[in-house]
N, C-alpha and C positions, 0 to 999 in steps of 0.2 A: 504494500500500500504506500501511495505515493504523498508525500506532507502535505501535496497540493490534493488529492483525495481529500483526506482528511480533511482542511479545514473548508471542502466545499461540504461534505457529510455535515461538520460541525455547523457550519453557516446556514445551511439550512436547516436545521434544529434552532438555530439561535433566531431564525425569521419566524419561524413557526411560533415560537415562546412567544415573542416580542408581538406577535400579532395578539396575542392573547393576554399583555398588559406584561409580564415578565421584564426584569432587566435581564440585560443580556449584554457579553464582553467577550470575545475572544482574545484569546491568553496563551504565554506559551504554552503555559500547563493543558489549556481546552478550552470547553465552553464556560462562561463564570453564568450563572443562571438563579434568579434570587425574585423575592416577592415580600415584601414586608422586611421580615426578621428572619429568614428563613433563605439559605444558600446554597447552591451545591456546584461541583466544578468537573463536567463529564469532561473525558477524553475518550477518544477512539484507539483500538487495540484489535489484534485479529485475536478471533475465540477459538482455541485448539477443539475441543467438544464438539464444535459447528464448522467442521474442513476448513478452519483458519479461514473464515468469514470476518470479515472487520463486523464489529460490536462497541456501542457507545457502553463507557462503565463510569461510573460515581467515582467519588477521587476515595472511597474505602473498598474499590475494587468488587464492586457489586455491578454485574451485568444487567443491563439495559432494556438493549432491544438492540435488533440487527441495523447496523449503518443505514440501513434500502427502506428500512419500517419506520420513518420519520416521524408520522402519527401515534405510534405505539408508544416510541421514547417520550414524545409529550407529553401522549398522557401518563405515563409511567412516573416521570420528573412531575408535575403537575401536583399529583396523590402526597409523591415524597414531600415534594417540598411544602405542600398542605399540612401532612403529617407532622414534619417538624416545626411548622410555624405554631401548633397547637401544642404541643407537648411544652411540660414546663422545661423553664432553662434546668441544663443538668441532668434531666430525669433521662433513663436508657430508655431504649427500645420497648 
């Protein structure tokens, strides 16, 4: 996968959010993707599991969705980032 792959996959994740009210920053790290109080920072990776398929994952290494499933990753980050906007500061999982 080529870094310019990547940050079109990523770029387009970050339109998608962005259309849906999200900040959005492309970073070395990845996509930075936030809403309130609530953060997260996907990057793109190929998944050995799925024939070394590029896959967006969380910066704690939590798979996604497939690079090609733009909608799925939305709403997957979406939920998360919901989830942790709700949970008190500190409290786990």
């Amino acid at each position: 996968m080529t870094a310019g792959g990547a940050t079109h996959h990523l770029a387009a994740l970050g339109a998608h959010l962005s259309a849906r009210g999200y900040k959005v920053e492309l970073t070395e790290r990845g996509l930075r993707a936030g809403k309130s109080n609530a953060e997260e920072t996907i990057s793109l990776r190929r998944r050995p599991e799925d024939s070394d398929r590029p896959w967006f994952w969380t910066a704690a290494g939590e798979p996604v969705a497939p690079a090609d499933r733009i909608i799925d990753a939305g709403v997957f980050l979406m939920g998360h980032l919901a989830e942790r906007h709700d949970r008190p500061e500190g409290a786990e999982r």
